[in-house]
N, C-alpha and C positions, 0 to 999 in steps of 0.2 A: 337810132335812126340817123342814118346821113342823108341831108336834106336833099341834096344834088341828086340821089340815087332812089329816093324815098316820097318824094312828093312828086308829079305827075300830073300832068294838065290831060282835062278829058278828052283831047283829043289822042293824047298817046293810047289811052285804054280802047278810044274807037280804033286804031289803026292795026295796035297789037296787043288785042287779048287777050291770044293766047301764048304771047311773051311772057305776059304779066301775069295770070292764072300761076304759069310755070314757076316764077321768079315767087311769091306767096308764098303757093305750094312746096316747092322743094326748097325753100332755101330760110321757111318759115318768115319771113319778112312781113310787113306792113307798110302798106303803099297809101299814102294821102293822095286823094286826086281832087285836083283844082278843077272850079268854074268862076272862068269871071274873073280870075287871078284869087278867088278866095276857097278855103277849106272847104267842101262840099264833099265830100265820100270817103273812108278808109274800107277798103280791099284787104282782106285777110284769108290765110288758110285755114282749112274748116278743124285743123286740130289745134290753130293757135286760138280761132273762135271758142270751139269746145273747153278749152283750159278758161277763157275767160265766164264765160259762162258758170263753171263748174266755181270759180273763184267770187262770182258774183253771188253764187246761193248761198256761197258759205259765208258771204259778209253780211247776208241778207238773215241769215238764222243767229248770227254775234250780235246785230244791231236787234233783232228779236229778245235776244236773252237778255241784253244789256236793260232794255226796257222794260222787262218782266223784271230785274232786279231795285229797277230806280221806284216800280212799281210796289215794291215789297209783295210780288208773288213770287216769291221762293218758297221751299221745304229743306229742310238738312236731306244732307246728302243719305245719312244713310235710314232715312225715311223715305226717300226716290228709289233705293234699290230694294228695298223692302218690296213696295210698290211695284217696281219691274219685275222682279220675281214672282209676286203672284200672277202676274198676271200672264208671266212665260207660263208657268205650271196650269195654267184651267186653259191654257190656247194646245198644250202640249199632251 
């Protein structure tokens, strides 16, 4: 992030929107916009959004397991694929 190019007071984003949409979108970027002189909004494009999203489930299903570990709900593993296999075969 270069800060000069990157952070953005709301009135920039009132003036030019769709500078800023463009500048996101095509250039993948992330734009901090100020109010009041303080952080208040990041502006992103919807495929850099999409990655982060996708990136959020996947820490969200590691912090899942890690917990099912500290939990002692585990199985060995190839007692898990035992398990999967049946249960492909009666769906199949």
């Amino acid at each position: 992030m270069k800060l000069a190019r990157d952070i953005r007071p709301i009135t920039y984003m009132k003036t030019r929107a769709a500078e800023l949409v463009e500048s996101v979108a095509g250039e993948g970027r992330t734009v901090v916009i100020t109010q009041g002189g303080k952080a208040r909004a990041v502006v992103i494009g919807v495929e850099a959004y999409q990655a982060w999203q996708d990136a959020l489930g996947l820490l969200k299903l590691l912090a899942q397991g890690e917990a099912d570990v500290a939990c002692g709900r585990v199985v060995p593993q190839r007692k898990a694929f035992e398990r999967a296999r049946r249960r492909l075969r009666t769906r199949g």
